[in-house]
C-alpha positions as CSV (number, residue, x, y, z in Angstrom):
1,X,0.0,0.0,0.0
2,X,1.2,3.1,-0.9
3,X,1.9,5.9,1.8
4,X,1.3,8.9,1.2
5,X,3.4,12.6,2.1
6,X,1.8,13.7,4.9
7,X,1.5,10.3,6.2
8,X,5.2,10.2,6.3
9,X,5.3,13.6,7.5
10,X,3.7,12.9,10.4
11,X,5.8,10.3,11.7
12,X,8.8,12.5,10.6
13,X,7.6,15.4,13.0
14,X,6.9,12.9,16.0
15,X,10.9,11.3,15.5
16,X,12.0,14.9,15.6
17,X,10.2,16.1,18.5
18,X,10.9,13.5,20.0
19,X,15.2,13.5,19.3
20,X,14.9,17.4,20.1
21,X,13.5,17.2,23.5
22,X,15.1,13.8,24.8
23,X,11.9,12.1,25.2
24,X,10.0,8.9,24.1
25,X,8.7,8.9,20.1
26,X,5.7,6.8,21.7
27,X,4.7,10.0,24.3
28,X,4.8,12.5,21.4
29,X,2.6,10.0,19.0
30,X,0.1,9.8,21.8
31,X,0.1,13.7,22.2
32,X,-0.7,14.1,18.4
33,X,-3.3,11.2,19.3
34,X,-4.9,13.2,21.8
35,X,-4.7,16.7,19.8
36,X,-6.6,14.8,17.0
37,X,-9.2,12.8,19.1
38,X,-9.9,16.8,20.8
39,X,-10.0,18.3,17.2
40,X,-12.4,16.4,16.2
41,X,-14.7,16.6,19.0
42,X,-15.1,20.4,18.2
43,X,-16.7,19.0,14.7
44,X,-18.5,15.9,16.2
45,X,-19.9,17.6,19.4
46,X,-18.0,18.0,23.1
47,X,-19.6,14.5,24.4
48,X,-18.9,12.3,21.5
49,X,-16.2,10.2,22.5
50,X,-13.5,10.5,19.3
51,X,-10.3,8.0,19.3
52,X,-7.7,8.8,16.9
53,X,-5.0,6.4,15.8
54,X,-1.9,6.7,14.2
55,X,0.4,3.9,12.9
56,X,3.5,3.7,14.1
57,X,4.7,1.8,10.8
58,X,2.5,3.5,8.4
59,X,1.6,7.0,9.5
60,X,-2.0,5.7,9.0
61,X,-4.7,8.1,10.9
62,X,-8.2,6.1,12.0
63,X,-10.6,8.8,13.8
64,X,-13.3,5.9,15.6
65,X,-16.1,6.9,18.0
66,X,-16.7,5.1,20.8
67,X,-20.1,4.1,22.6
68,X,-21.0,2.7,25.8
69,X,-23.6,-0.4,25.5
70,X,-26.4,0.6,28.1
71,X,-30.2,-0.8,28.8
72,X,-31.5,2.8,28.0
73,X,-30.1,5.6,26.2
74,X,-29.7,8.4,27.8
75,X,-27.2,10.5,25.7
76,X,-27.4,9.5,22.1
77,X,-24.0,11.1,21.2
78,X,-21.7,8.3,23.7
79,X,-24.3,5.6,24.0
80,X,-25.7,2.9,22.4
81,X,-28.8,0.3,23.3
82,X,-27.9,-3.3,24.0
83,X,-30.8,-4.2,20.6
84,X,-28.4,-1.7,17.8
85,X,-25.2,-2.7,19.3
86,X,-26.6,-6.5,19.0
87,X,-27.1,-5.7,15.0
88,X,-23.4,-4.9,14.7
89,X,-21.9,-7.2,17.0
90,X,-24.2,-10.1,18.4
91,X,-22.3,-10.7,21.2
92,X,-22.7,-7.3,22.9
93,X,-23.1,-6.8,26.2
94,X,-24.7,-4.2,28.4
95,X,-20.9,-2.2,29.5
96,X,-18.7,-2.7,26.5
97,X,-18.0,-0.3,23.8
98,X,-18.8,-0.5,20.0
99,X,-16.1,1.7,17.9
100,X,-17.5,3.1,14.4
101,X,-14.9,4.3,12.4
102,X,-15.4,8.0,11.3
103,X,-14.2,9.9,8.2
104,X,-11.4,11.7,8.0
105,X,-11.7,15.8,8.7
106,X,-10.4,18.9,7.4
107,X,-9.3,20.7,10.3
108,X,-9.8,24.7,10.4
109,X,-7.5,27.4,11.6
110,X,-8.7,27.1,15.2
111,X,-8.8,23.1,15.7
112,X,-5.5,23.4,14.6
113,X,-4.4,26.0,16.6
114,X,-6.0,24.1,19.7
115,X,-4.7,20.4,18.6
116,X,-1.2,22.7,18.6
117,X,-1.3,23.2,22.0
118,X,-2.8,20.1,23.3
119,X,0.7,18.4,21.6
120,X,2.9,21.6,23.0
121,X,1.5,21.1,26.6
122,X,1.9,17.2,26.6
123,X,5.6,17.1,24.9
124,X,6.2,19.7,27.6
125,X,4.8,17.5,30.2
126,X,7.2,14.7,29.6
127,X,10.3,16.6,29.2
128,X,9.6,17.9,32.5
129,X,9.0,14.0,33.8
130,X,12.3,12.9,31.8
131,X,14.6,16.1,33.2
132,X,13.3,15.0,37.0
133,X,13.6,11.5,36.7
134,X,17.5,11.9,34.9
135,X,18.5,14.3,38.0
136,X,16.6,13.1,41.2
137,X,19.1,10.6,41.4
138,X,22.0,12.6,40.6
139,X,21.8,14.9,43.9
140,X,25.1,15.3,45.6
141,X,26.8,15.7,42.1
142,X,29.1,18.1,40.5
143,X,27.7,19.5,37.0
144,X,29.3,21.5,34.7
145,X,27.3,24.5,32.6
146,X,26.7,27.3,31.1
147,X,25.3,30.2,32.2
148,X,22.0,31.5,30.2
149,X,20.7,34.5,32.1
150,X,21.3,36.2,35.4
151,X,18.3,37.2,37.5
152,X,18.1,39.4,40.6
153,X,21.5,38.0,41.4
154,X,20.5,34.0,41.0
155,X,22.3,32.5,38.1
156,X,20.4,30.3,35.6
157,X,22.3,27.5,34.3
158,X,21.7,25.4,31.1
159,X,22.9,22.1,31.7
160,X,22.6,20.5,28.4
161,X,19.4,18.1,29.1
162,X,17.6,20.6,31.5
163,X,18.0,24.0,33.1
164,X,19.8,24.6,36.9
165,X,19.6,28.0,39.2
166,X,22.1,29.1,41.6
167,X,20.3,31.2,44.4
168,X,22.4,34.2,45.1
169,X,23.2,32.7,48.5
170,X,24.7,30.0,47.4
171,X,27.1,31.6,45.3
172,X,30.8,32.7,46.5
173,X,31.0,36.2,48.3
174,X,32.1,38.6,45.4
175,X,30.8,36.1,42.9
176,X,29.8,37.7,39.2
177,X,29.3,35.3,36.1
178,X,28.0,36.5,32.9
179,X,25.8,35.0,30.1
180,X,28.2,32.0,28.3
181,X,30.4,31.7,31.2
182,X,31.3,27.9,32.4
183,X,30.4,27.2,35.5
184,X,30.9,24.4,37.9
185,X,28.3,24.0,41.1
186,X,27.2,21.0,43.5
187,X,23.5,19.5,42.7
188,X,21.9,19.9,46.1
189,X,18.6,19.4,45.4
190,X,15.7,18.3,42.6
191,X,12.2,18.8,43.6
192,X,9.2,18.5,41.4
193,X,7.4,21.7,41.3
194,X,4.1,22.9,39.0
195,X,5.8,24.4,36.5
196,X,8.4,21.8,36.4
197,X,11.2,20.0,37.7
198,X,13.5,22.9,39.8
199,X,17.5,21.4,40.4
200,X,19.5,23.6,42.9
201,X,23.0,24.1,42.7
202,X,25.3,25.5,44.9
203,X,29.5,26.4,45.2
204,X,29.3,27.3,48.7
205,X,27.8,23.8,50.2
206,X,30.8,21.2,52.5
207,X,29.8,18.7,50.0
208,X,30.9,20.4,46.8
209,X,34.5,21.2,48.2
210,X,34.6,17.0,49.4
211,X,33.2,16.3,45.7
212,X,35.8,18.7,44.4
213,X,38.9,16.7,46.7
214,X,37.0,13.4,45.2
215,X,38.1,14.7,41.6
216,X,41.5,16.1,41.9
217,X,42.6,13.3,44.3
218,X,42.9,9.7,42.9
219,X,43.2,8.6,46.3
220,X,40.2,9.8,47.7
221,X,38.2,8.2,44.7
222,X,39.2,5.3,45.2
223,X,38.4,5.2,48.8
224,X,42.1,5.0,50.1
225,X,41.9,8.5,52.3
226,X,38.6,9.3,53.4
227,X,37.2,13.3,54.5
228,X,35.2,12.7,57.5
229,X,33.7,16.0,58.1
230,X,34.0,19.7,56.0
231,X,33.6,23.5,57.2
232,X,33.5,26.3,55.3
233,X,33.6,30.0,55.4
234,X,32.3,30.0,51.6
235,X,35.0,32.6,49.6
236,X,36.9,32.7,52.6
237,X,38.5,30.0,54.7
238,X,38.0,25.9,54.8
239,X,39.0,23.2,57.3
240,X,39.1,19.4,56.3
241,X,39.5,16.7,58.2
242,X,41.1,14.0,56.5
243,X,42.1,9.7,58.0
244,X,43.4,7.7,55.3
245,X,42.7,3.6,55.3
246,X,46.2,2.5,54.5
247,X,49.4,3.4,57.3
248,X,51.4,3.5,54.2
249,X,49.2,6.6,52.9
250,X,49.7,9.7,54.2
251,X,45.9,11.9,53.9
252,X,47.8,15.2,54.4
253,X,50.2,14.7,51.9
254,X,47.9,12.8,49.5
255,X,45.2,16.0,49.3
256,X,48.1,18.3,49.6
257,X,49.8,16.9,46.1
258,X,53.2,17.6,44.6
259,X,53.7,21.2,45.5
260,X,50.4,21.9,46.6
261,X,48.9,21.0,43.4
262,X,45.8,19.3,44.1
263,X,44.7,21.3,46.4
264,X,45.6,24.1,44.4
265,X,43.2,23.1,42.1
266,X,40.3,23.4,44.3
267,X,41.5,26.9,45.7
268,X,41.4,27.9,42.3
269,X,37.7,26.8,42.1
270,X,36.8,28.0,44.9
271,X,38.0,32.1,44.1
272,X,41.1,31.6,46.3
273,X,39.3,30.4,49.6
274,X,42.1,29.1,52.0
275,X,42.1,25.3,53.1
276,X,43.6,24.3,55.8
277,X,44.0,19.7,55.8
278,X,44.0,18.3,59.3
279,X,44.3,15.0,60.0
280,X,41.2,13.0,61.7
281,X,42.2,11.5,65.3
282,X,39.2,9.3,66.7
283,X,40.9,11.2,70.3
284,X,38.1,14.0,69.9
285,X,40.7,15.8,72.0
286,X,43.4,15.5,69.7
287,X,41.2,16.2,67.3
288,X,40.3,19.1,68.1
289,X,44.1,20.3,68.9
290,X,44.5,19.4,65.6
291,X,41.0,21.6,64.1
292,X,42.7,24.4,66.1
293,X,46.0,24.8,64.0
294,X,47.8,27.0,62.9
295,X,47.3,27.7,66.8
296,X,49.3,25.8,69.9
297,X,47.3,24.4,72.6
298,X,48.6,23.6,76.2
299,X,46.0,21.9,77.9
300,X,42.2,20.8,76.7
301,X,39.8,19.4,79.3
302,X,36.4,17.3,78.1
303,X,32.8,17.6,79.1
304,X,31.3,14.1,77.0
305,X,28.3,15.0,77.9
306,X,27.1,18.3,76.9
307,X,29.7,17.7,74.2
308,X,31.5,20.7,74.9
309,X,35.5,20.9,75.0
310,X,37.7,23.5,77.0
311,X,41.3,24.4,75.0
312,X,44.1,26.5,76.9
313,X,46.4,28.1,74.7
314,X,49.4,30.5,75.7
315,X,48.5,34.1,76.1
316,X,50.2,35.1,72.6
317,X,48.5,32.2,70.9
318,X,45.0,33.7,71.8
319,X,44.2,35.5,68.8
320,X,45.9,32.8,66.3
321,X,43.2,30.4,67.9
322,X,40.4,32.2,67.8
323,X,41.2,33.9,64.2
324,X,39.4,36.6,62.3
325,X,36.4,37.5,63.8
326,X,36.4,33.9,65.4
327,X,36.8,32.0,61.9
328,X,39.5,29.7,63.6
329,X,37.6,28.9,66.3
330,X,34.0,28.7,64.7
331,X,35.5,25.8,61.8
332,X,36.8,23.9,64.1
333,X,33.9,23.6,65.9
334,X,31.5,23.0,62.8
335,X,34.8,20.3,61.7
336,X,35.0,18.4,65.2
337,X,31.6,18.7,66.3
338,X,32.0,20.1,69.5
339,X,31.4,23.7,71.2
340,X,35.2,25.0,72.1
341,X,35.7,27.8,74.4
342,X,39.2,28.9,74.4
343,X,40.9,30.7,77.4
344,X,44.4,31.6,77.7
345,X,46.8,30.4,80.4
346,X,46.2,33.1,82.8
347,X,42.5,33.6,82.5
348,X,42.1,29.6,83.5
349,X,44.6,30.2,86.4
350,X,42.7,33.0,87.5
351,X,39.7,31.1,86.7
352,X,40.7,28.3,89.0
353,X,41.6,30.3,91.9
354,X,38.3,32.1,92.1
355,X,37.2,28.2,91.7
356,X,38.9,27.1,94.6
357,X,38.1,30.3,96.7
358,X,34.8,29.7,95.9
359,X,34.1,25.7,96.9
360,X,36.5,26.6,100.2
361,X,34.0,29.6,100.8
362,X,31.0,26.8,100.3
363,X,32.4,24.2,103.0
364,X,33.4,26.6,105.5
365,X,29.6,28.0,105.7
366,X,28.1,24.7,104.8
367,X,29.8,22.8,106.9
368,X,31.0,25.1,109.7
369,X,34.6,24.1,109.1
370,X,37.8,25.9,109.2
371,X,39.1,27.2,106.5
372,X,42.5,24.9,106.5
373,X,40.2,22.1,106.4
374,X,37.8,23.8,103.8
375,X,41.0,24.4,101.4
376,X,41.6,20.6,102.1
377,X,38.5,19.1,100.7
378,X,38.6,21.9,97.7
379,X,42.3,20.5,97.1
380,X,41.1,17.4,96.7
381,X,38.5,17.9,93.5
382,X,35.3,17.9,96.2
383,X,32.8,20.8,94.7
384,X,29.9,20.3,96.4
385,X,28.1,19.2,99.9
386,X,26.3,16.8,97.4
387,X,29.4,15.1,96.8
388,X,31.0,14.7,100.0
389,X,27.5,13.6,101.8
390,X,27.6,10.6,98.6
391,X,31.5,9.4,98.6
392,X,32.9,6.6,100.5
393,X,34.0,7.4,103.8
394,X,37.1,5.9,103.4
395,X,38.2,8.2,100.7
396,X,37.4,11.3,103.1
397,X,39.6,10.0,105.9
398,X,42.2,9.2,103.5
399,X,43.1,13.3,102.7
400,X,46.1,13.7,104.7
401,X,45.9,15.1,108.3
402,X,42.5,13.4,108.0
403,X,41.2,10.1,109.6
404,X,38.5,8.2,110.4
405,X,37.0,10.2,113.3
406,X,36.7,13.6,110.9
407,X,35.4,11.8,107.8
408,X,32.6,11.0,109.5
409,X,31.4,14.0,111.3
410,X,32.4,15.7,107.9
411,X,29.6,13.6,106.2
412,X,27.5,14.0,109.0
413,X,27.4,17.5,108.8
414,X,27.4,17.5,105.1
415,X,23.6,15.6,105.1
416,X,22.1,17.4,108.1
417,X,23.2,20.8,105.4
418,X,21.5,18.6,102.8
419,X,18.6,17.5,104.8
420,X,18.3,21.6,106.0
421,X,18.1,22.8,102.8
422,X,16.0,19.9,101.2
423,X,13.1,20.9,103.9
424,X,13.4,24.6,103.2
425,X,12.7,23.4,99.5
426,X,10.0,21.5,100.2
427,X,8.8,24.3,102.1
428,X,9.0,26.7,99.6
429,X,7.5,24.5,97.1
430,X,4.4,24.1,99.6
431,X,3.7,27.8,99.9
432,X,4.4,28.3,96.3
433,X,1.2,25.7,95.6
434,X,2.9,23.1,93.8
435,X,1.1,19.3,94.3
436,X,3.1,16.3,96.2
437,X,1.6,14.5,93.1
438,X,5.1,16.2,91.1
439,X,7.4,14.7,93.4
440,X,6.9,11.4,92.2
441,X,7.7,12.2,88.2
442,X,11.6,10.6,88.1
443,X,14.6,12.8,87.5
444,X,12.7,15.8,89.6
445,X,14.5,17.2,92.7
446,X,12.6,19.7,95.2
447,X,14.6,22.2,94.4
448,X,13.4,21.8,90.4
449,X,9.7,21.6,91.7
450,X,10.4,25.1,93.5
451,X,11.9,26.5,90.0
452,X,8.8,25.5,88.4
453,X,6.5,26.3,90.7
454,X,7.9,30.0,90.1
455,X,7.1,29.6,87.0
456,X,3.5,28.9,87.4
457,X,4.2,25.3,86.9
458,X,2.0,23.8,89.8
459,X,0.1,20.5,88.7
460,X,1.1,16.9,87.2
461,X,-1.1,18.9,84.1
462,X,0.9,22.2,84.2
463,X,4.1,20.3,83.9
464,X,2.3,17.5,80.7
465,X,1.6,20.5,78.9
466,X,5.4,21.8,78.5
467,X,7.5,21.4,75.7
468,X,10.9,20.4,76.1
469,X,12.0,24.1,75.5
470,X,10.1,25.2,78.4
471,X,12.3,23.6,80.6
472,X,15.8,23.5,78.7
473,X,15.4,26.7,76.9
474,X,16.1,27.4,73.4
475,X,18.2,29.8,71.0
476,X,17.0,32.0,68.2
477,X,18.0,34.0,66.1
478,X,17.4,38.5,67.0
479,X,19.0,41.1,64.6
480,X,21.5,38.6,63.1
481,X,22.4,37.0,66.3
482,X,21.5,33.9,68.5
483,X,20.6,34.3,71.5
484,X,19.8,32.5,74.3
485,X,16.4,32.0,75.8
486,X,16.2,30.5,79.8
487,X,14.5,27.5,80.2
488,X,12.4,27.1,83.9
489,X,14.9,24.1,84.5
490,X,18.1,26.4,83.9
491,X,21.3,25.9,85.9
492,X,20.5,22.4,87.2
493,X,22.7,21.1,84.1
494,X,20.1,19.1,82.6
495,X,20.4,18.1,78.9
496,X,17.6,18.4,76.6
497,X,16.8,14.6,76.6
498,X,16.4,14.9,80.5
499,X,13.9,17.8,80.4
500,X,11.7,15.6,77.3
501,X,11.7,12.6,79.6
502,X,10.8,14.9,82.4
503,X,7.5,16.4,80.4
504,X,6.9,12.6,78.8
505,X,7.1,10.8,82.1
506,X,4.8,13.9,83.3
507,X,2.5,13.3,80.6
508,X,2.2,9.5,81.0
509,X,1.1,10.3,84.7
510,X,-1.4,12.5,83.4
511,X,-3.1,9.9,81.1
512,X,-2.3,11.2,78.0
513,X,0.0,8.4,77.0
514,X,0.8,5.7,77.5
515,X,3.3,2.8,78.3
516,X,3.5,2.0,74.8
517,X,3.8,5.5,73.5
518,X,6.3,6.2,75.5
519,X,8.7,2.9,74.2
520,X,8.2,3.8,70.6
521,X,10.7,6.9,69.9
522,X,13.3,4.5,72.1
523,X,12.4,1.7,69.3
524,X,13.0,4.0,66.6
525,X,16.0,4.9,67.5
526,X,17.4,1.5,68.3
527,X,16.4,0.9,64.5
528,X,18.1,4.0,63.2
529,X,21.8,2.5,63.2
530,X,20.7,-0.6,61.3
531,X,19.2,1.4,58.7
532,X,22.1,3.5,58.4
């Protein structure tokens, strides 16, 4: 059978649609399908129901109607009585369709227009569905392109298959590309949005600086050295932290390169932003004497548990370790994890004496002790009645010039100061209104029930209805800075997962959990390492 032109023609126009826009020949033969089929509707009424065809061999157009098979016909234009459809096909029964092939139509100026943008809209459609589906799954990537236009400060990037913007924020400080210029950025994130697939890109994210190492340094692709953690002052100053899987490998020198000309490389990319290359130590504390270079440190002292870390550094190292408007000391921190306060050899010599004066002060009052003896018990790393009331008598009596005797009417005195000062509490609390019923809610002292009875924190229901902020506190951010907002807990050195079990146990008591609510988050996070 001979085909004719426009036959041809149309298959022609579907190949190069579908070439030009990346996407499948089938989608853009279905569009023209569905331009058709709506053409012709305009000619055959709105409620007709028109199917058009084309051959994917021949180029062939068939325009068919089709018509529901009912008992009675309500709308003559889409259905069809079980006795007519019988006449065409005997076996007909009441829910299928009958198809009657209709002639082929000359379509005017407007049918065409409107078949136009039926095709437009659903070519569009899929090359949206194609550019997500190709870049979801390439998050966390470097691309390379070129910039089309530059808008309000956020550059546009054509990527080749799809289009990228740079928010101005996550372009280098002093930053300026024109239209045509390369440019090299980190995909951070694809969403799909209404009018289409959005991919973010960014030069001032850790990742694209590790990504960036991962290029210039074989030994990092292949998994030999390894950056464990990134931070960035974008355009400014970097800090990575570098442990390499082989002894024979040295991380340092393997990022570093012959003359500095890896990392080199990525300074280059990066507008000259300075990198300093530490080496990873699983000693946090070395670690972070390490984060602090080009500084010295003398002496750091740990707190695991708030996660905080104390560095002493020589008078004239100060402002070496704290850097630039606190850049050294801010990296290091974001590198290692930890809060660092820094404090220079006097200022923790002065800080310790006014320590010491201080817990002496507190046992001679407390106590009602000397101050010899006082000085004794502070010598010895005791800082607080607390402490002394809990430890093993033996260790008291074992502070030279002590002995048995002393130890013990030490502790003695230490929990009738304890007991005193528990029943003023409890007193307080009582006047202030606050129900026995809190007492029992684990982790609580007397002295916390008087704090929150001061804060109008009275009932078993007062205290369910906190959130953990309440209690711990929480920092926001006022006229570019953060500051720090007290919690009705402050000062008794609880962490934040104290203060939720607090509220949750509080809650629990109250009824408005239960057992089993309460064991799920602990679940959940038991799971969370395996999934990792």
């Amino acid at each position: 059978m001979a085909v004719s032109a426009n036959r041809l023609e149309l298959l022609q126009i579907a190949d190069a649609v579908a070439r030009e826009k990346s996407i499948d020949k089938q989608i853009v033969i279905e569009a023209m399908e569905d331009a058709i089929a709506k053409a012709a509707r305009s000619r055959y009424g709105a409620e007709t129901d028109v199917h058009a065809n084309i051959d994917t061999k021949s180029g062939e157009l068939r325009l068919s109607r089709h018509m529901l098979v009912v008992e009675a016909v309500e709308n003559s234009s889409n259905q069809i009585s079980v006795e007519d459809a019988r006449r065409r096909n005997p076996a007909a029964q009441v829910g299928d369709t009958i198809a009657d092939a209709l002639p082929p139509l000359e379509y005017g100026r407007i049918a065409a227009q409107s078949a136009k943008q039926v095709i437009v809209q659903k070519v569009r459609e899929a090359e949206r569905d194609r550019q997500y589906d190709e870049y979801k799954d390439r998050i966390h990537d470097i691309v390379n392109g070129t910039v089309k236009r530059v808008e309000y400060g956020n550059v546009v990037v054509d990527l080749g298959r799809g289009e990228a913007v740079v928010r101005r924020d996550e372009l280098l400080p002093r930053e300026t590309f024109r239209n045509g210029d390369r440019i090299r950025a980190f995909i951070f994130d694809v969403r799909r949005e209404p009018r289409g697939p959005q991919i973010f890109l960014s030069r001032t994210h850790p990742m694209f600086m590790q990504k960036l190492f991962a290029q210039e340094v074989p030994e990092i692709y292949d998994g030999i050295v390894e950056i464990r953690s990134v931070a960035r002052d974008p355009g400014s100053r970097a800090k990575i932290a570098v442990v390499s899987r082989d002894s024979s490998v040295d991380p340092v020198g393997a990022c570093v390169g012959m003359r500095g000309s890896r990392v080199q490389a990525v300074v280059n990319e990066l507008q000259g932003e300075k990198i300093d290359i530490i080496p990873w130590s699983q000693d946090i504390a070395t670690f972070v004497v390490n984060a602090l270079a080009p500084a010295e440190v003398a002496k750091v002292v740990l707190d695991e548990e708030r996660e905080r870390i104390e560095v002493v550094v020589p008078d004239q190292q100060l402002s070496l370790a704290i850097g630039r408007r606190g850049q050294n000391v801010r990296l290091a921190s974001q590198l290692t994890g930890w809060d660092i306060d820094i404090l220079t050899e006097q200022e923790e010599s002065e800080r310790r004496n006014a320590e010491f004066e201080l817990r002496t002060k507190l046992f001679m009052d407390s106590l009602d002790v000397d101050e010899t003896v006082a000085q004794l018990l502070a010598a010895e790393g005791f800082t607080s009645v607390e402490e002394l009331a809990m430890v093993d008598q033996r260790e008291i009596a074992g502070i030279e010039g002590f002995d048995e005797e002393l130890a013990g009417a030490l502790q003695g005195r230490a929990n009738e100061f304890l007991n005193q000062i528990e029943q003023e509490n409890d007193d307080k609390r009582k006047a202030l209104g606050v129900d026995d019923a809190l007492k029992e809610i684990p982790g609580i002292t007397t002295k916390m029930l008087v704090a929150l009875g001061e804060n109008e924190v009275k009932t078993i229901e007062d205290l369910a209805g906190c959130a953990t902020d309440d209690l711990a506190g929480w920092t926001e951010r006022k006229n570019g800075e953060n500051v720090r907002e007290a919690g009705y807990l402050d000062g008794f050195e609880l962490t934040r997962d104290e203060c939720e079990g607090i509220v949750m146990q509080a809650r629990l008591k109250a009824g408005w959990i239960t057992e089993a609510d309460l064991a799920k988050p602990a679940e959940e996070q038991a799971e969370e390492p395996a999934e990792a």
